[in-house]
PATI-290191 format. One record per atom (N, C-alpha, C): residue number from 1; atom name; x, z, y; residue in three letters. Coordinates in steps of 0.2 Angstrom, whole numbers. Layout:
BEGIN
   numi   lumba       x       z       y   fiba
    NUM      CA       X       Z       Y    ALA
...
END
This chain:
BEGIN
   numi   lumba       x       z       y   fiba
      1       N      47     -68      84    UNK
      1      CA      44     -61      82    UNK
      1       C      43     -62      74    UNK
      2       N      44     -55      70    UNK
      2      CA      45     -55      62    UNK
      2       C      36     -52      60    UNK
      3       N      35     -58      56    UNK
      3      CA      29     -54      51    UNK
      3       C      29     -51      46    UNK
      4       N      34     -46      47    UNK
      4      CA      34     -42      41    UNK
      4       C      43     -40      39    UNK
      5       N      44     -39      33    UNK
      5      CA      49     -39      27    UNK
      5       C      49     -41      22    UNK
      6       N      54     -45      20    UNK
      6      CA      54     -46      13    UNK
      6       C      55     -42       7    UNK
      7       N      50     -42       2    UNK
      7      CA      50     -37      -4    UNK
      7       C      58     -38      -8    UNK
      8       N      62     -44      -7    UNK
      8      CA      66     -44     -11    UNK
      8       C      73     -42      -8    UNK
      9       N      71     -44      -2    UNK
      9      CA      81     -42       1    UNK
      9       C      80     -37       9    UNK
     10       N      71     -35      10    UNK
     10      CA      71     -32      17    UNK
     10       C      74     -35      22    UNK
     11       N      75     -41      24    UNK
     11      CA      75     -48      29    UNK
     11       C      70     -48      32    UNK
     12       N      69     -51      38    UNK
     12      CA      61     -53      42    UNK
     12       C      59     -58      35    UNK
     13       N      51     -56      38    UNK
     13      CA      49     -65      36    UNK
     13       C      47     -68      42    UNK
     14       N      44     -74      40    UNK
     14      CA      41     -79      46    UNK
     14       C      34     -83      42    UNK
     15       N      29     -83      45    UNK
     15      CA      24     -87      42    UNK
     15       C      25     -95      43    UNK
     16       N      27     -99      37    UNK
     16      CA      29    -104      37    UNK
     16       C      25    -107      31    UNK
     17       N      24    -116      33    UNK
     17      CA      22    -119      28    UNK
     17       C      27    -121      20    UNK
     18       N      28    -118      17    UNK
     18      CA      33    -122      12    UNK
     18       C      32    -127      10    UNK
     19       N      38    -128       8    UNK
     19      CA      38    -136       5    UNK
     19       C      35    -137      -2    UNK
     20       N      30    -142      -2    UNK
     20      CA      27    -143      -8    UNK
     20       C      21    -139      -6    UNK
     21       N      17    -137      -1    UNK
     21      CA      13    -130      -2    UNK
     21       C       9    -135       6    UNK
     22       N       1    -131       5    UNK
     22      CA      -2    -135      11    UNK
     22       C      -4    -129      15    UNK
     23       N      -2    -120      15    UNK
     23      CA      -4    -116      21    UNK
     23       C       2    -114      22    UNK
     24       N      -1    -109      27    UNK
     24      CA       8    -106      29    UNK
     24       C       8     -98      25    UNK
     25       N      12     -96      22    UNK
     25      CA      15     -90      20    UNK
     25       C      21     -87      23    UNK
     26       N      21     -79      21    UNK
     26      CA      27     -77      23    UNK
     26       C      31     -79      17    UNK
     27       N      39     -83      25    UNK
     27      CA      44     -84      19    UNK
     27       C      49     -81      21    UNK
     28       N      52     -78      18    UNK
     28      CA      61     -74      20    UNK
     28       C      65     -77      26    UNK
     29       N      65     -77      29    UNK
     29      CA      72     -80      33    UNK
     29       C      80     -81      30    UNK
     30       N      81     -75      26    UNK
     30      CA      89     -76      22    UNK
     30       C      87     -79      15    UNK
     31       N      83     -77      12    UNK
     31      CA      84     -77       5    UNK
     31       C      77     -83       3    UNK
     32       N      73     -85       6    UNK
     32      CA      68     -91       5    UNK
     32       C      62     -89      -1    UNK
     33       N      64     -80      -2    UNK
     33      CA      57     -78      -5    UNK
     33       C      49     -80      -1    UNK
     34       N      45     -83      -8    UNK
     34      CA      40     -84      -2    UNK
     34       C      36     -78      -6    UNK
     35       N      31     -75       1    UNK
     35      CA      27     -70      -3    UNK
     35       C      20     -72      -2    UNK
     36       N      15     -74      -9    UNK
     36      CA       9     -74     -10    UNK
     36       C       6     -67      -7    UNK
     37       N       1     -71      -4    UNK
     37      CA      -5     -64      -3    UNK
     37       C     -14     -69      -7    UNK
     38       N     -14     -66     -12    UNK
     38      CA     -20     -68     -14    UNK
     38       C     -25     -61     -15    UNK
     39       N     -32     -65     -17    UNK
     39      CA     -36     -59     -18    UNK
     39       C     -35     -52     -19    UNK
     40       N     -39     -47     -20    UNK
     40      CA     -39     -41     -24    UNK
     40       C     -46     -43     -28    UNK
     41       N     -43     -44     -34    UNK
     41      CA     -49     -40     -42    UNK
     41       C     -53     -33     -41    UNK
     42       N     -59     -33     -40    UNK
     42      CA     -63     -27     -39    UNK
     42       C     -68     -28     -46    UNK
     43       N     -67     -22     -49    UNK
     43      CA     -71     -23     -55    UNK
     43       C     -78     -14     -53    UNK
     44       N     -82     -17     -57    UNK
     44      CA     -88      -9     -56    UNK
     44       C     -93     -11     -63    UNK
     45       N     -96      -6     -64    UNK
     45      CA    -101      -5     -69    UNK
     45       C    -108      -3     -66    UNK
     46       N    -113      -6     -68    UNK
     46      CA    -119      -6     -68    UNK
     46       C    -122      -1     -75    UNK
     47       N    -121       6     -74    UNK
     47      CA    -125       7     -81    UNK
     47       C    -129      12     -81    UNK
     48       N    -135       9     -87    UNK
     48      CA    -143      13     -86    UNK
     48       C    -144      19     -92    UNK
     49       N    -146      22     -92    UNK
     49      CA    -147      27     -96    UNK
     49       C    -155      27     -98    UNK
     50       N    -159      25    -101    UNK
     50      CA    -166      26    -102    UNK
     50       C    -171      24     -98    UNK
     51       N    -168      19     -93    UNK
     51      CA    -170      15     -90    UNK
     51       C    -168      16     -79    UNK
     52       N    -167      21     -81    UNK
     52      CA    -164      23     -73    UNK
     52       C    -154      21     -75    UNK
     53       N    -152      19     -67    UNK
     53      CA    -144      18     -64    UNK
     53       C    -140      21     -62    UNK
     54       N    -135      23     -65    UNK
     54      CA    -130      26     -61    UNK
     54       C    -129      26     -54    UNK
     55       N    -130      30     -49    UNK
     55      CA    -125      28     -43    UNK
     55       C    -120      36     -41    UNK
     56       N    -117      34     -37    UNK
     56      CA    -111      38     -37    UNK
     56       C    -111      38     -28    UNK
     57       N    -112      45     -24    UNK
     57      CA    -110      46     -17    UNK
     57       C    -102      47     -15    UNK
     58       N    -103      42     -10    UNK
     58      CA     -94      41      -9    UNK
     58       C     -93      47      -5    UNK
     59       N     -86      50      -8    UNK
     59      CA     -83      55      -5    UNK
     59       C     -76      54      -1    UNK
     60       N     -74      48      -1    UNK
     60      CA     -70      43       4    UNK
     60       C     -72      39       7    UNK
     61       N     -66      37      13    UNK
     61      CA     -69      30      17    UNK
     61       C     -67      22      11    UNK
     62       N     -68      19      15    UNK
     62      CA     -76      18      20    UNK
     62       C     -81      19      15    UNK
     63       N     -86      20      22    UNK
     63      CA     -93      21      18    UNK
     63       C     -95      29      17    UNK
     64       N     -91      35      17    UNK
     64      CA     -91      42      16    UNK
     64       C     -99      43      14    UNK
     65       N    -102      45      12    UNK
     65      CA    -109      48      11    UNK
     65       C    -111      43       9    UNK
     66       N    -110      35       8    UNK
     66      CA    -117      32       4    UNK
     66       C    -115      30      -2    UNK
     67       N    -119      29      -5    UNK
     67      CA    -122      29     -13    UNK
     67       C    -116      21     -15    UNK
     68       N    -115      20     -20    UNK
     68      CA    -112      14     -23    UNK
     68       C    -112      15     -30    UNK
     69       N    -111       9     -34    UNK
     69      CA    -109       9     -42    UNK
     69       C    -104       9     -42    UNK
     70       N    -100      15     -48    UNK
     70      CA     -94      15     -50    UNK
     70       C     -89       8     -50    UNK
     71       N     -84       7     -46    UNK
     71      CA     -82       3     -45    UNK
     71       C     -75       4     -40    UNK
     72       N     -70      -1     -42    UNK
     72      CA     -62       0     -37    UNK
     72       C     -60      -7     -42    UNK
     73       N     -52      -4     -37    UNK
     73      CA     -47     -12     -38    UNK
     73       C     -46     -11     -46    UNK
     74       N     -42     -17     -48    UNK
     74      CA     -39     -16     -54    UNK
     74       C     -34     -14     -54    UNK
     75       N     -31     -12     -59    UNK
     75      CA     -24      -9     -59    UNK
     75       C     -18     -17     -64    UNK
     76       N     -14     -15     -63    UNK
     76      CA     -10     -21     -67    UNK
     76       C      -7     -21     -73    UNK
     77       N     -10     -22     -77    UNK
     77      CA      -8     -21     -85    UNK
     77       C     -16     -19     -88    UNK
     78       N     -19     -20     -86    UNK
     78      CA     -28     -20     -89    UNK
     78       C     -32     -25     -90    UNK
     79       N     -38     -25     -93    UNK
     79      CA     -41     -30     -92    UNK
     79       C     -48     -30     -88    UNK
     80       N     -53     -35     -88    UNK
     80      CA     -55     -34     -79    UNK
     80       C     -62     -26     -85    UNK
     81       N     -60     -28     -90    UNK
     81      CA     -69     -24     -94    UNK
     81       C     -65     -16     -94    UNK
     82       N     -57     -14     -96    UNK
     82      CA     -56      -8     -96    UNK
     82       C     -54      -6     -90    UNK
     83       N     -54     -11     -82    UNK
     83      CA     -55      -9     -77    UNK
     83       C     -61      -4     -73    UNK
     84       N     -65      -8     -76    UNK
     84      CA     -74      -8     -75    UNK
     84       C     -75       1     -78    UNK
     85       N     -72       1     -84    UNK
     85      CA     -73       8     -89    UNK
     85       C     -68      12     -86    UNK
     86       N     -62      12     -82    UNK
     86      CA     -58      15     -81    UNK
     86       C     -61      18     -74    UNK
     87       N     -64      15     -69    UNK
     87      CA     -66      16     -64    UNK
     87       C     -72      21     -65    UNK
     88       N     -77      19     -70    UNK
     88      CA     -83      23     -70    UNK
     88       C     -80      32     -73    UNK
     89       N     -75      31     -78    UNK
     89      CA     -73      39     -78    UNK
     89       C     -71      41     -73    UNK
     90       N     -66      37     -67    UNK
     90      CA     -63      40     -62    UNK
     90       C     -71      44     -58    UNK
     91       N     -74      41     -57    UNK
     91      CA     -80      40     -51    UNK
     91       C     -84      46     -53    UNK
     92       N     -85      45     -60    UNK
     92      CA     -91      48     -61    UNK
     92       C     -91      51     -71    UNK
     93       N     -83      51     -73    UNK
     93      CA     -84      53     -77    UNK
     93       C     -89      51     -85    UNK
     94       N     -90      45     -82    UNK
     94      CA     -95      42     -86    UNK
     94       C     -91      37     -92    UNK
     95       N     -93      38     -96    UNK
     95      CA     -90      36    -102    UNK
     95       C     -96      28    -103    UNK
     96       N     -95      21    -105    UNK
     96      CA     -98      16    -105    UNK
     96       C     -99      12    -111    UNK
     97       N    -103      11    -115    UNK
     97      CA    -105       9    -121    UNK
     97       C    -109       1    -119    UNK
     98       N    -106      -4    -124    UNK
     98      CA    -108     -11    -123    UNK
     98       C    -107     -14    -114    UNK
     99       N    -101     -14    -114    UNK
     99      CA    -101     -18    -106    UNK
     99       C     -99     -25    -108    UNK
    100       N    -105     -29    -103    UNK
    100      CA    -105     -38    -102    UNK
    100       C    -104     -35     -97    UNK
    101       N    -101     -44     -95    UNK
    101      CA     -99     -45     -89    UNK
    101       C    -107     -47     -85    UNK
    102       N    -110     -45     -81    UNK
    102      CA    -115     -46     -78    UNK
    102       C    -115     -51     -71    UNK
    103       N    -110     -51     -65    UNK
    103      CA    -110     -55     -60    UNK
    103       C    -103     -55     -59    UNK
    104       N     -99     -61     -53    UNK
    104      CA     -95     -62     -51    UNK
    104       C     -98     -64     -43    UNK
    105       N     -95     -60     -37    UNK
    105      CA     -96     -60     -32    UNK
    105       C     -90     -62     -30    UNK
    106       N     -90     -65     -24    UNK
    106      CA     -83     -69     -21    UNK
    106       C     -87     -66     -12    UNK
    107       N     -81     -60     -10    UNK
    107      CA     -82     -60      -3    UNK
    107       C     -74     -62       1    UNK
    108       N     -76     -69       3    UNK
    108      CA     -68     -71       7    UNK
    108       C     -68     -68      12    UNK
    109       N     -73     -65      17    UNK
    109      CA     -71     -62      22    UNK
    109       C     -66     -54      23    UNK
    110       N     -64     -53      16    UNK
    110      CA     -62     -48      14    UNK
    110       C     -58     -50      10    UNK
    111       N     -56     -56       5    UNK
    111      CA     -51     -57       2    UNK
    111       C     -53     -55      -6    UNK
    112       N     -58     -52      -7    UNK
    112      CA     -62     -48     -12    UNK
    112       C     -66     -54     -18    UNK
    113       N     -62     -52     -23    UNK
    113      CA     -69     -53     -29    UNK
    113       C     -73     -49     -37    UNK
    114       N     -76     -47     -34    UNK
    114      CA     -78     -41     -37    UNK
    114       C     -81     -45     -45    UNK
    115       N     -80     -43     -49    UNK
    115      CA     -82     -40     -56    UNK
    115       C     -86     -36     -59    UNK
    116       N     -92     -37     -60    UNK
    116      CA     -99     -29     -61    UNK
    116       C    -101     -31     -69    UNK
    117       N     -98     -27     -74    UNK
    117      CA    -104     -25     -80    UNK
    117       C    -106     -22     -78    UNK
    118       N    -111     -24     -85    UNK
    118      CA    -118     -21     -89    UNK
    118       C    -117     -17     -94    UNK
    119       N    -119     -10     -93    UNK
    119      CA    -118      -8     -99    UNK
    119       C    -123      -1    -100    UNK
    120       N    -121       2    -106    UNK
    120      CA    -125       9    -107    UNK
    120       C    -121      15    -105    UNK
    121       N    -123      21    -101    UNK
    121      CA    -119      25     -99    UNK
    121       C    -120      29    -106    UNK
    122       N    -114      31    -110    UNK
    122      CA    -115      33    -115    UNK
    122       C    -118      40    -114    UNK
    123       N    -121      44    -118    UNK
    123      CA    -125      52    -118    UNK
    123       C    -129      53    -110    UNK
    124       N    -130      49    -107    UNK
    124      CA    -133      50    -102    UNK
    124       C    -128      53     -94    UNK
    125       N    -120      55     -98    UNK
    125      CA    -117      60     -96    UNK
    125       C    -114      57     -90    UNK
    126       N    -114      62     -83    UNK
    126      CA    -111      58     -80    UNK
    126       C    -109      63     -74    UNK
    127       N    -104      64     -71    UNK
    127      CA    -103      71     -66    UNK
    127       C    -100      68     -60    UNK
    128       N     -99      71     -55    UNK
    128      CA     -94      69     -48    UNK
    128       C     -86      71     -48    UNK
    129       N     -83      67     -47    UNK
    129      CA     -76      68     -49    UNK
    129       C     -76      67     -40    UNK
    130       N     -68      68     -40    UNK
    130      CA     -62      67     -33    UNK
    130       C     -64      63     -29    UNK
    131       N     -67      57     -30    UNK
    131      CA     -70      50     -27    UNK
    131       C     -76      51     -25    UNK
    132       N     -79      58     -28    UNK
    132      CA     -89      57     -28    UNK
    132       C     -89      64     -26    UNK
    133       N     -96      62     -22    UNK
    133      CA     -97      69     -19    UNK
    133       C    -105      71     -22    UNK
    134       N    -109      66     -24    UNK
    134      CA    -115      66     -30    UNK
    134       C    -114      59     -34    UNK
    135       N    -115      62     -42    UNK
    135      CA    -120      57     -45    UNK
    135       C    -127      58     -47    UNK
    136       N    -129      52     -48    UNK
    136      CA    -139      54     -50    UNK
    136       C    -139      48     -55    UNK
    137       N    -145      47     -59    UNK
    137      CA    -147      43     -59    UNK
    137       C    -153      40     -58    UNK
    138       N    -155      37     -55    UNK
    138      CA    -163      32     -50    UNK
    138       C    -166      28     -56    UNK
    139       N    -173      28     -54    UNK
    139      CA    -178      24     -57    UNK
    139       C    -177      19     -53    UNK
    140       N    -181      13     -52    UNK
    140      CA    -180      10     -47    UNK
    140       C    -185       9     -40    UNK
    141       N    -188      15     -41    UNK
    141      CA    -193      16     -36    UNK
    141       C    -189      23     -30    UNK
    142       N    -183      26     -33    UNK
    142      CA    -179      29     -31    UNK
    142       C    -172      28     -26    UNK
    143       N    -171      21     -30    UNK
    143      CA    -164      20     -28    UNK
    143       C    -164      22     -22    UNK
    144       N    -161      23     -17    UNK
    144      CA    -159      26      -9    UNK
    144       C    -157      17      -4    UNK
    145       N    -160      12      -3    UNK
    145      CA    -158       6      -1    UNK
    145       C    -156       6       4    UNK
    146       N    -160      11       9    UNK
    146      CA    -155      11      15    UNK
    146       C    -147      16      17    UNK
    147       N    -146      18      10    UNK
    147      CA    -140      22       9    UNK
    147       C    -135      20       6    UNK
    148       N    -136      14       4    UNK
    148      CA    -131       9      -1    UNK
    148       C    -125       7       1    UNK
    149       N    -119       9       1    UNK
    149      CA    -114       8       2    UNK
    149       C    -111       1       6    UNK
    150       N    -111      -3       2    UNK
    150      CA    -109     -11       4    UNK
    150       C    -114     -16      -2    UNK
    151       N    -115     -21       2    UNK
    151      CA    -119     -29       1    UNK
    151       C    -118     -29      -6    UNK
    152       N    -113     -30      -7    UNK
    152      CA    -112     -31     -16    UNK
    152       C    -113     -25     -22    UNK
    153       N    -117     -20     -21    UNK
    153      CA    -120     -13     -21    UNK
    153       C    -127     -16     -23    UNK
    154       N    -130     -19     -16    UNK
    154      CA    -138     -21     -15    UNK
    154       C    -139     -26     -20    UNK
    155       N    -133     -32     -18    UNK
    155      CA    -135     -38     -21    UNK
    155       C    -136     -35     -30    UNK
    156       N    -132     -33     -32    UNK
    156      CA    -132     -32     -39    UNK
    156       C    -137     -29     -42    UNK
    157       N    -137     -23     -38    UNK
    157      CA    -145     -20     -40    UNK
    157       C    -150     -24     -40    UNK
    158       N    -151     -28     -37    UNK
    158      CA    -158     -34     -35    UNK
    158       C    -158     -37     -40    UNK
    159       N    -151     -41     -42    UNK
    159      CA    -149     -45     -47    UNK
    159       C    -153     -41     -52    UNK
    160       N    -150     -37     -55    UNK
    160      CA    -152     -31     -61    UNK
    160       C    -158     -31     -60    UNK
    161       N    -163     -29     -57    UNK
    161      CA    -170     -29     -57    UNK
    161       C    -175     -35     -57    UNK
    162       N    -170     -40     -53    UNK
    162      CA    -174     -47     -56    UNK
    162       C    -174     -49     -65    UNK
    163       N    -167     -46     -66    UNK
    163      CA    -167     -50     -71    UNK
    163       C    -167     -48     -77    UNK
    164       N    -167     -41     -78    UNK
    164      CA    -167     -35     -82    UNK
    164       C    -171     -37     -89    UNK
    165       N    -177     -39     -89    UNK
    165      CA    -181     -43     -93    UNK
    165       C    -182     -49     -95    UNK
    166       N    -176     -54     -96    UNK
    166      CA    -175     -58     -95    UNK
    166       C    -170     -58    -101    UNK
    167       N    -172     -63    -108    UNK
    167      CA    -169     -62    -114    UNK
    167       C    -164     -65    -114    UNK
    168       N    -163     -71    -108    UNK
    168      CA    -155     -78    -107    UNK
    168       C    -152     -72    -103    UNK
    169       N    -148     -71    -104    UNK
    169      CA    -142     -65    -100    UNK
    169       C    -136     -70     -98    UNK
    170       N    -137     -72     -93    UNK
    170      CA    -134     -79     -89    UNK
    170       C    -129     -73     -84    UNK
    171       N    -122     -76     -84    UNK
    171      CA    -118     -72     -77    UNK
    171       C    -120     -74     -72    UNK
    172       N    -121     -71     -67    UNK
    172      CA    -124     -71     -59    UNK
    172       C    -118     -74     -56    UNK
    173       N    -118     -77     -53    UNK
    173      CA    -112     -77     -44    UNK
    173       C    -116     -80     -39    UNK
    174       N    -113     -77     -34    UNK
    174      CA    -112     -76     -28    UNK
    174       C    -107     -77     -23    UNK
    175       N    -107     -80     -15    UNK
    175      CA    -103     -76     -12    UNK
    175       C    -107     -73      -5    UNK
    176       N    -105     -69      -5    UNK
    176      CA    -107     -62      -1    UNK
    176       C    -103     -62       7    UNK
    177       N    -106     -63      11    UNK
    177      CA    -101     -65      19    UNK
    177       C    -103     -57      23    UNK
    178       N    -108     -55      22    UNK
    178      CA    -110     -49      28    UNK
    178       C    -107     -44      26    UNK
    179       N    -107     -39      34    UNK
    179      CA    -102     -31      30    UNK
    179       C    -108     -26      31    UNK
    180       N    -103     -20      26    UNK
    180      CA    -110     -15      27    UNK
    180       C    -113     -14      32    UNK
    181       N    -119     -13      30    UNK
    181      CA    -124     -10      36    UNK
    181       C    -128     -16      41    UNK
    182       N    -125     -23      39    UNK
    182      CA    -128     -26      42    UNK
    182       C    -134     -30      38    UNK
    183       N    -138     -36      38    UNK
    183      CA    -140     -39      35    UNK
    183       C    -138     -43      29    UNK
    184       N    -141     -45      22    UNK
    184      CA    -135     -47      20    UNK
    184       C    -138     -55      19    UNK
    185       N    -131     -56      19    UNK
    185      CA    -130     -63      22    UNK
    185       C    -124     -66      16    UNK
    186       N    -129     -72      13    UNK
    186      CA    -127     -73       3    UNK
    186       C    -128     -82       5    UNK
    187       N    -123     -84      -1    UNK
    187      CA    -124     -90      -6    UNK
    187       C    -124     -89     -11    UNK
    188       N    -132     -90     -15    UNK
    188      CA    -131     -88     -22    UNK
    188       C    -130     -94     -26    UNK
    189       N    -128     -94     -33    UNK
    189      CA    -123    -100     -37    UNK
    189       C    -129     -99     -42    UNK
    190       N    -129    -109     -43    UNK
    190      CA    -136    -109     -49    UNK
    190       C    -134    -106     -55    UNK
    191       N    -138    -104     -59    UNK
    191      CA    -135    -101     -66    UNK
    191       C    -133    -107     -70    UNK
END
């Protein structure tokens, strides 16, 4: 039984261990193309405007109607910060002034490693595009916590609010195993 095609000659594959290599991949049957399947790069921004945060209501799956940070895959030829800034205009139109890198989440169960600046939402400006069905920005006595899209949404927000104040501005990581809507369920990384 075939797992798949191959991207280079459209031959089956077969999920085999190759030589020199310790998992199995798919590997061509005619032509001995091997094809990697590694991560997806998810890049997003965290950006506050005079002290309240951006969020963005999903207007696709998954997730349709809850709140999340600007945020999607990378694209190929970018880098992960014009990723982050490309994403927030797609989402929300928002233009982003001084993005750090803020956290580095690793969710294996998903194959996912998400990438979250920090930065300033320039003019405060920020609208719903094709992807968003509202944006707002929250105090933190506002945010909507039981509306929060996915775990790595929650966790960064948290992160932000613990550390907001805090003059060492140390990158975050984490890896994050729970899926939306359940509990979440983390190993956080020493700073």
């Amino acid at each position: 039984m075939s797992d798949g095609f191959c991207m280079q000659c459209g031959s089956s594959v077969r999920a085999l261990v190759p030589a020199g290599d310790n998992r199995p991949r798919k590997v061509c049957t005619v032509c001995d193309h091997i094809h990697y399947e590694n991560p997806k790069n998810v890049v997003g921004c965290l950006l506050e405007w005079q002290g309240k945060v951006l969020l963005c209501k999903r207007a696709i799956e998954p997730r349709y109607g809850y709140w999340t940070l600007p945020a999607g895959f990378m694209e190929n030829g970018e880098s992960t910060i014009e990723g982050a800034a490309r994403e927030a205009f797609e989402e929300a139109t928002a233009r982003c002034d001084e993005l750090r890198l803020f956290s580095v989440y690793n969710l294996p169960r998903i194959s996912q490693v998400y990438l979250m600046f920090h930065g300033q939402l320039r003019d405060g400006f920020a609208e719903a595009n094709e992807e968003t069905l509202e944006v707002r920005l929250f105090d933190q006595s506002e945010i909507p916590w039981s509306e929060l899209a996915f775990p790595v949404v929650v966790e960064t927000l948290t992160r932000y609010y613990e550390m907001r104040h805090q003059r060492d501005r140390r990158v975050y990581s984490a890896d994050i195993f729970s899926r939306p809507g359940s509990p979440l369920e983390i190993v956080r990384h020493p700073h």
